[in-house]
Backbone as CSV, one residue per row, in Angstrom:
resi,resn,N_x,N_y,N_z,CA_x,CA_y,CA_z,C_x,C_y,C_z
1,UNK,-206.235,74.090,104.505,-206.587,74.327,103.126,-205.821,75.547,102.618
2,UNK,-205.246,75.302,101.256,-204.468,76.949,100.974,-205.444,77.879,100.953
3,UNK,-204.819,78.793,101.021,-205.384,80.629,100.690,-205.615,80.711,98.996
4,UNK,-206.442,81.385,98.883,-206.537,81.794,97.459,-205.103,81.979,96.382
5,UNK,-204.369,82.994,97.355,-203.114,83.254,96.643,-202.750,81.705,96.375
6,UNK,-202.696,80.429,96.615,-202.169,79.143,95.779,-203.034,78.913,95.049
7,UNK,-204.167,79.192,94.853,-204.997,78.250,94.060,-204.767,79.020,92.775
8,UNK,-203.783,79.720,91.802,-203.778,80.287,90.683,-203.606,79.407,89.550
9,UNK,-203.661,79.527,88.282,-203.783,79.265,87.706,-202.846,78.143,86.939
10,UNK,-201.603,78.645,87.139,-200.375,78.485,86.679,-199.693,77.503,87.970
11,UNK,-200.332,77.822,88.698,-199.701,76.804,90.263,-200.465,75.662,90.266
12,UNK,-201.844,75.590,89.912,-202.439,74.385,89.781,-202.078,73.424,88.336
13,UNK,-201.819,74.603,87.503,-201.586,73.577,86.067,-200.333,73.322,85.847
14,UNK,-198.938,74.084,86.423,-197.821,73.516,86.489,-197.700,72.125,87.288
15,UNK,-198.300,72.076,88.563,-198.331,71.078,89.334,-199.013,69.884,88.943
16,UNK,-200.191,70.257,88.186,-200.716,68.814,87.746,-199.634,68.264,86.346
17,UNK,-199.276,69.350,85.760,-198.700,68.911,84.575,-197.302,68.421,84.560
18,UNK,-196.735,68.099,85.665,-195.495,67.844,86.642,-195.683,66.213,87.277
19,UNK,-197.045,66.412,87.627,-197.093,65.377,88.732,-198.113,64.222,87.601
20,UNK,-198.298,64.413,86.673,-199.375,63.956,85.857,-197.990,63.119,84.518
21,UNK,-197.204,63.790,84.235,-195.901,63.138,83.089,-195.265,62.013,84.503
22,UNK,-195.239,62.649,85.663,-193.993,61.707,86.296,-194.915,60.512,87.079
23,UNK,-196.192,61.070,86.873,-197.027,59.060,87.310,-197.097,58.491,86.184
24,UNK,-197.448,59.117,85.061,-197.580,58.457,83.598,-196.392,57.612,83.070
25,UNK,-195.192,58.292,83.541,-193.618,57.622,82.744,-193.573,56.259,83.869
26,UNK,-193.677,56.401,85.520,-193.660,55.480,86.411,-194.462,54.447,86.220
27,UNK,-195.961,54.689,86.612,-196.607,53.587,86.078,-196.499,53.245,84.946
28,UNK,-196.389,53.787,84.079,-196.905,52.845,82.547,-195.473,52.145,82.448
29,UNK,-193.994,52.517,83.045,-192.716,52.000,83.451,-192.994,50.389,83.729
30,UNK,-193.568,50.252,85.238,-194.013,49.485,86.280,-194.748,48.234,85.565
31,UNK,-195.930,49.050,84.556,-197.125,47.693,83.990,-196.594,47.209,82.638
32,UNK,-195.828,48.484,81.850,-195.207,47.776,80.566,-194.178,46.240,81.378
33,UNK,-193.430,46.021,82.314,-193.025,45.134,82.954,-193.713,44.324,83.258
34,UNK,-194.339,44.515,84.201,-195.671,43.675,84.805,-196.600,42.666,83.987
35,UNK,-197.402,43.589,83.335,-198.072,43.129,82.783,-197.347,42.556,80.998
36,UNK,-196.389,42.519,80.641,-195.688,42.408,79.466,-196.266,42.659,78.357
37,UNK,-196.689,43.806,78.355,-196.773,44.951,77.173,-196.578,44.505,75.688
38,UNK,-194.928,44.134,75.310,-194.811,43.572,74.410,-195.654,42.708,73.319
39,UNK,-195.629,41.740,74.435,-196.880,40.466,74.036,-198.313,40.703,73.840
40,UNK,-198.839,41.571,74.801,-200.009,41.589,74.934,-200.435,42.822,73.285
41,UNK,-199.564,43.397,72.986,-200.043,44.229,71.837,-200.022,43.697,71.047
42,UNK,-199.038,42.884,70.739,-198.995,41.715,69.612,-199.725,40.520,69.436
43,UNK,-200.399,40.647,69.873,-201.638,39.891,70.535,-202.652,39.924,69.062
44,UNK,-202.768,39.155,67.906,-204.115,40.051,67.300,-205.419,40.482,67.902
45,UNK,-205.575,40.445,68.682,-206.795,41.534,69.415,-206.153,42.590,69.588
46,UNK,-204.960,42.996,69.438,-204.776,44.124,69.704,-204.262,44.662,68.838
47,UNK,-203.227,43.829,68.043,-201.965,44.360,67.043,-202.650,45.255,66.185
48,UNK,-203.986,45.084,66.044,-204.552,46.220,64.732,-204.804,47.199,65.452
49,UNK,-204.904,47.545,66.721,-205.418,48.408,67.874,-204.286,49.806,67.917
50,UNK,-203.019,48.653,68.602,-202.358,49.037,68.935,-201.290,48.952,68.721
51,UNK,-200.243,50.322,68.905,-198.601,50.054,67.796,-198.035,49.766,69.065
52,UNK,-196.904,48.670,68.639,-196.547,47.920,69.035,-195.274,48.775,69.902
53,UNK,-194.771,48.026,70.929,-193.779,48.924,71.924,-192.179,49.089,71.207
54,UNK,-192.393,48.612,70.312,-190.842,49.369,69.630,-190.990,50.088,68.842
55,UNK,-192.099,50.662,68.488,-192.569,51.557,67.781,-191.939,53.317,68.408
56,UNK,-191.086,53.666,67.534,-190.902,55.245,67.811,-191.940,56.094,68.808
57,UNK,-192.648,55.987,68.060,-194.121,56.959,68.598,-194.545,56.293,70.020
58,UNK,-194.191,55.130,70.401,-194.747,54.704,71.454,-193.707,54.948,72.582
59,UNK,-192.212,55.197,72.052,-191.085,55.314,73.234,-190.935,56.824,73.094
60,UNK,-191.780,58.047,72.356,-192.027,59.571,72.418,-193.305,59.662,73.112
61,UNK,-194.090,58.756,73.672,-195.070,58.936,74.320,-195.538,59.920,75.758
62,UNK,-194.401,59.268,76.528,-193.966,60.535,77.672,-194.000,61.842,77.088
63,UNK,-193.332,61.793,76.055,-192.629,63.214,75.583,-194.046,64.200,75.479
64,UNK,-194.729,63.272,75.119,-196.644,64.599,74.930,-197.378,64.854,76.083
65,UNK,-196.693,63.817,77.195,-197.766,64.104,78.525,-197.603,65.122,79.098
66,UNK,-197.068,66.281,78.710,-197.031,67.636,79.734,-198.480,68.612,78.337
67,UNK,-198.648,67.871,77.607,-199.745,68.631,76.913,-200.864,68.217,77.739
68,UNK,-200.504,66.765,77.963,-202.118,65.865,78.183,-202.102,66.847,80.316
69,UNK,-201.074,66.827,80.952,-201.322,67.285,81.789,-201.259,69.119,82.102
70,UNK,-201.111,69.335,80.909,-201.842,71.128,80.845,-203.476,71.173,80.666
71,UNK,-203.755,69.596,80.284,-205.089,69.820,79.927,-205.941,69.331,81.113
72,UNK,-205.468,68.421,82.014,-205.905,68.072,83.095,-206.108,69.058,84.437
73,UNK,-204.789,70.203,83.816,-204.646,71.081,85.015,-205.753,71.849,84.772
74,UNK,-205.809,72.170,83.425,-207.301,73.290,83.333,-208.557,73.212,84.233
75,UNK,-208.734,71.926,83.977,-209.306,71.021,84.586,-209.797,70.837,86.175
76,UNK,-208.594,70.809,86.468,-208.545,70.868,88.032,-208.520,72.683,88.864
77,UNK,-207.854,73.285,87.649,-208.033,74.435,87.933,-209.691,75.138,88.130
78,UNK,-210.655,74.996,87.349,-211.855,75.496,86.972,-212.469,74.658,88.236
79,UNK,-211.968,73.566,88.559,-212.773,72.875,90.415,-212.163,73.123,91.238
80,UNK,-210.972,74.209,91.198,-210.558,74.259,92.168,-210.999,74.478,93.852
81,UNK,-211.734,74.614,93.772,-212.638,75.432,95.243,-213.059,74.202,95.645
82,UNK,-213.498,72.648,94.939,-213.736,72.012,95.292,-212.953,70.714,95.473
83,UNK,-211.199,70.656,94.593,-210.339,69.985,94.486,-209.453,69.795,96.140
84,UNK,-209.443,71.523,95.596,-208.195,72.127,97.100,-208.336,72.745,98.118
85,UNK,-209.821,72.544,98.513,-210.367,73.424,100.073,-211.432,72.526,100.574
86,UNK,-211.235,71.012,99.785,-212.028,70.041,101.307,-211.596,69.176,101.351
87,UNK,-212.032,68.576,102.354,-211.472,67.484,102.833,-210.620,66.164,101.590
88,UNK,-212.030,66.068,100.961,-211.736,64.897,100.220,-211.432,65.462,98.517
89,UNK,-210.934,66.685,98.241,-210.694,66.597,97.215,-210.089,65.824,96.480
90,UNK,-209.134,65.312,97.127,-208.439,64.168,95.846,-209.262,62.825,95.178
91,UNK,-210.300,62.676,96.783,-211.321,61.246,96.050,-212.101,62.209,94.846
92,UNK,-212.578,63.240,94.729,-213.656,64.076,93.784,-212.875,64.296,92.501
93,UNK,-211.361,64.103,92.528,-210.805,64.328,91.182,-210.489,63.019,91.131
94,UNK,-210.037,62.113,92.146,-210.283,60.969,91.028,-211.202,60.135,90.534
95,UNK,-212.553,60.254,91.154,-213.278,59.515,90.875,-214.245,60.358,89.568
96,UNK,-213.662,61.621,89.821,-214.280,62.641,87.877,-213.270,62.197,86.866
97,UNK,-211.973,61.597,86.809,-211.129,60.946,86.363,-211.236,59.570,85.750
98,UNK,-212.061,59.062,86.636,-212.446,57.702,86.148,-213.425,57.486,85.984
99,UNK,-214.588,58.535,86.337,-215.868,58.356,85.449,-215.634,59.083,84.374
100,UNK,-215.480,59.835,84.037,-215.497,61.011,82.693,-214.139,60.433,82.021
101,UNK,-212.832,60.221,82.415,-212.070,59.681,81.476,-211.619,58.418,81.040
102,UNK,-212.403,57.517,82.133,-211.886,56.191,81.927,-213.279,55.400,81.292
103,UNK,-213.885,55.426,82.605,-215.421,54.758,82.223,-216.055,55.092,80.956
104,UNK,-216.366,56.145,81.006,-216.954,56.976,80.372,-216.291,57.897,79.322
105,UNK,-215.629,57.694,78.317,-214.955,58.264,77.334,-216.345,58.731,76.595
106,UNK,-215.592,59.585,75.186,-216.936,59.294,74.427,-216.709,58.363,73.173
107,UNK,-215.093,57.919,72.785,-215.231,57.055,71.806,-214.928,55.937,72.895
108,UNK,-214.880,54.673,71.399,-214.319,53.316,72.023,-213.447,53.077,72.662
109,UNK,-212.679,53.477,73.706,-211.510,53.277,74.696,-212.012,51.676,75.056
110,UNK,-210.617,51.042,75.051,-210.857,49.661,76.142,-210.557,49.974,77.879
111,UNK,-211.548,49.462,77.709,-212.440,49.475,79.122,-213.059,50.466,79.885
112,UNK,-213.999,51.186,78.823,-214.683,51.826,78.864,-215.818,50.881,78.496
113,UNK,-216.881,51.614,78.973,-218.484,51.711,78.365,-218.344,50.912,77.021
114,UNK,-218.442,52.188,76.186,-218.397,52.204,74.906,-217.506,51.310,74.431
115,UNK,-216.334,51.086,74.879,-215.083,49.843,74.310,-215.842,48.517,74.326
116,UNK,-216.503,48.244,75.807,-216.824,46.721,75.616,-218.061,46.514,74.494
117,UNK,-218.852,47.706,74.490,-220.260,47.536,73.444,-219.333,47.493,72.345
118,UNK,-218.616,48.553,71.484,-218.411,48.480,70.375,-216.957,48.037,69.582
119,UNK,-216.078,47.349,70.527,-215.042,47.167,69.824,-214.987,45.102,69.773
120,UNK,-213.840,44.582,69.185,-214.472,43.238,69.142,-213.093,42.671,70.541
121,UNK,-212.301,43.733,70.952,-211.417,43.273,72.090,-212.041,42.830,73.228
122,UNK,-211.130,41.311,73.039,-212.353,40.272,74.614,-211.919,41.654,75.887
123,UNK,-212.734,40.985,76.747,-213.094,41.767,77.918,-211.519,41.709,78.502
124,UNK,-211.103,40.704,78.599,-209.832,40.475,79.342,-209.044,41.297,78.768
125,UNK,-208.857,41.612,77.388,-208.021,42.539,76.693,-208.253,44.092,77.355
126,UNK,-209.330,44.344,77.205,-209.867,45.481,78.040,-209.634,45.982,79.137
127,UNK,-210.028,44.947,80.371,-210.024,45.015,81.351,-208.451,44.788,81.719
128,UNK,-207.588,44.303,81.025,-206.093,44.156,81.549,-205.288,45.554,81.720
129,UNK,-205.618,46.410,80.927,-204.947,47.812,81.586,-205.601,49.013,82.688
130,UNK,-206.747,48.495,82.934,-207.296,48.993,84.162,-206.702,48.986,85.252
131,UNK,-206.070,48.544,85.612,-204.953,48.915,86.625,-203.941,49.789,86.529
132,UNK,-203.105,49.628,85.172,-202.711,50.605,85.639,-202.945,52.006,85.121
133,UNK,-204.483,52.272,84.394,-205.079,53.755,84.499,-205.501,54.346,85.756
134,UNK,-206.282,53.002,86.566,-206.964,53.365,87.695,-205.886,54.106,88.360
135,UNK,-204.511,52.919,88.428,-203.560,53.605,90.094,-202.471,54.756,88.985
136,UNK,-202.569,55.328,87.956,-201.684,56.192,87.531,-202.894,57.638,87.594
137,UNK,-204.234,57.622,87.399,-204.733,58.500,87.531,-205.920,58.273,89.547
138,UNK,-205.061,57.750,90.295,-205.210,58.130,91.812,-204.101,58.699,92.339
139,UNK,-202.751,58.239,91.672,-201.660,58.834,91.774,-201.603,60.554,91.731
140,UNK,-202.431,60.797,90.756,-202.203,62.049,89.798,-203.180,62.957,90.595
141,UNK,-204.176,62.150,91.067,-204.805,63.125,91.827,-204.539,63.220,93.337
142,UNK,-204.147,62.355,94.178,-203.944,62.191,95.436,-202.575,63.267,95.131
143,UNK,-201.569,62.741,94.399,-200.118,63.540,94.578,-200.187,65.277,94.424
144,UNK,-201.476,65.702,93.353,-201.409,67.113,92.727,-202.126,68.240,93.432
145,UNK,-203.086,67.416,94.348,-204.251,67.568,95.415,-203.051,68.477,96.725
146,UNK,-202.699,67.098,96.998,-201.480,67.397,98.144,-200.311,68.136,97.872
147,UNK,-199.806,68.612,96.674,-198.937,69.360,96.489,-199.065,71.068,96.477
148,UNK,-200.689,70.970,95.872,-200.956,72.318,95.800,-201.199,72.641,96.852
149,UNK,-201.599,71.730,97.967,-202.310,72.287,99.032,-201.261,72.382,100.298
150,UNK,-199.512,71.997,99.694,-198.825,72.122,100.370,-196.917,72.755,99.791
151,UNK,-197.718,73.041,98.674,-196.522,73.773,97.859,-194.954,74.640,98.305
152,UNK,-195.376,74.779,99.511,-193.974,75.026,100.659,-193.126,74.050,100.615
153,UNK,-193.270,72.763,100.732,-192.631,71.437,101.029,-191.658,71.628,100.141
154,UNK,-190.401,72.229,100.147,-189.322,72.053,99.373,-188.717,71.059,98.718
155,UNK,-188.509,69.714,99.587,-188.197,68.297,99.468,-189.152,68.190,98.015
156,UNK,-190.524,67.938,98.533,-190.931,67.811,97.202,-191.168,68.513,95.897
157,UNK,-191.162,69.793,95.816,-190.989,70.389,94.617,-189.911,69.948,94.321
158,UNK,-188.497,69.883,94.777,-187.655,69.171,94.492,-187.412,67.568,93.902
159,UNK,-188.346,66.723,94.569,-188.111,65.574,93.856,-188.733,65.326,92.947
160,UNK,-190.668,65.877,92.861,-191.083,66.143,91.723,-190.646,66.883,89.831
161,UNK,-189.378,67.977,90.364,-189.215,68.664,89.397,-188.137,67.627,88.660
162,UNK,-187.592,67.302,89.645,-186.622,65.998,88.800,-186.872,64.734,88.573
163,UNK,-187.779,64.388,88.852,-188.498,63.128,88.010,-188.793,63.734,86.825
164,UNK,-189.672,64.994,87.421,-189.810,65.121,85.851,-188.965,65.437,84.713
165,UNK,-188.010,65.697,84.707,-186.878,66.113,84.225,-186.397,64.417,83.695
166,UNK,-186.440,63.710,84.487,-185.360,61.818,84.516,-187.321,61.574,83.313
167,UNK,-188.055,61.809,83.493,-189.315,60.852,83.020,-189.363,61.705,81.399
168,UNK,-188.923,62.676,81.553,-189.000,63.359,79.533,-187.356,63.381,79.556
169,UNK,-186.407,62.878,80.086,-185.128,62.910,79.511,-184.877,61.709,79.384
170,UNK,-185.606,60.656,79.598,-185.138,59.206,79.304,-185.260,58.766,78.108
171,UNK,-187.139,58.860,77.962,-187.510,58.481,76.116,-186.503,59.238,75.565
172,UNK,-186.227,60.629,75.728,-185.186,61.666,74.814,-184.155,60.638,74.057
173,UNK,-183.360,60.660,75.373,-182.125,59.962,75.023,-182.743,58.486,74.305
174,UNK,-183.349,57.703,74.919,-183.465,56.424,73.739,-183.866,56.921,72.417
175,UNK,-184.582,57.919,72.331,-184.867,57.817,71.035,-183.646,58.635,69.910
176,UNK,-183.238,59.218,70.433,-182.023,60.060,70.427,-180.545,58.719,69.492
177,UNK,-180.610,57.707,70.765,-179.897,56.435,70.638,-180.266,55.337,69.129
178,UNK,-181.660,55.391,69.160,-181.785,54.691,68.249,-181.719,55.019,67.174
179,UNK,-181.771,56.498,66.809,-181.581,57.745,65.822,-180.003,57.316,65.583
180,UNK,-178.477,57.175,65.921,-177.705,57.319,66.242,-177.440,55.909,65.727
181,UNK,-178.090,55.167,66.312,-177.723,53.323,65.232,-178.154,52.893,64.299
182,UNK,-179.352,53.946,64.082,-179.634,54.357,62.403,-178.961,54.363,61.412
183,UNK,-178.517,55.584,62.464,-177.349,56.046,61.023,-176.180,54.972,60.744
């Protein structure tokens, strides 16, 4: 288990906010494929929901996840004692992950609680991106768990820092590109 000196502030929330953009750009990579994204938004159960994947704002999406994972790090920071000094911390952040942010939102999210009571998206609509929230936020915690608690590992600060770097320089450049055939 680390020493106090790792568990700071800035070491836990750089790391989640690192390891939290480069599962987010991968998976949601992986299921926009998979699961064909495209279609499924255009879907009217969804199209009023949701903007559609050629939508600007949806290919700058990466670009905000180092906010969404400064906010996760806080997060993990304030449990730290219980994230990064037992055994099973990574099951305790992800399963506060998917009760408090998935299950359990407090508005209508699909596939949440509240989504299936109050929105009119069939269940299947719902339930079709549960996969890949579930395995992008086990990712996020198994990977951020093990990094802090092993932050020496050169290799990986290394391959982490450049994903993250390839996962907010990709949308860049497309959007950059499509700016460019604009004109």
């Amino acid at each position: 288990m680390p020493d106090a000196g790792k568990l700071t502030f800035w070491a836990i929330t750089l790391r989640t906010t690192v390891v939290h953009t480069v599962t987010y750009f991968f998976v949601g990579l992986l299921a926009f494929t998979l699961f064909n994204y495209s279609a499924r938004f255009a879907d009217p159960a969804l199209s009023s929901f949701m903007r559609q994947t050629n939508d600007p704002l949806v290919a700058a999406g990466v670009l905000f996840q180092p906010l969404r994972g400064l906010l996760f790090g806080i997060v993990f920071y304030l449990l730290r004692d219980i994230l990064f000094s037992t055994k099973n911390g990574w099951l305790v952040a992800w399963v506060t992950l998917v009760i408090v942010g998935i299950f359990s939102t407090f508005g209508p999210a699909p596939g949440s609680v509240e989504g299936l009571i109050y929105t009119k998206i069939p269940i299947e609509g719902q339930l079709g991106g549960l996969t890949e929230v579930l395995t992008q936020s086990l990712l996020l915690s198994a990977l951020t768990v093990y990094w802090v608690r092993h932050s020496e590992v050169r290799w990986l600060n290394w391959v982490l820092s450049i994903l993250f770097i390839v996962a907010l320089l990709l949308p860049l450049l497309g959007l950059l590109a499509r700016q460019a055939v604009a004109l």
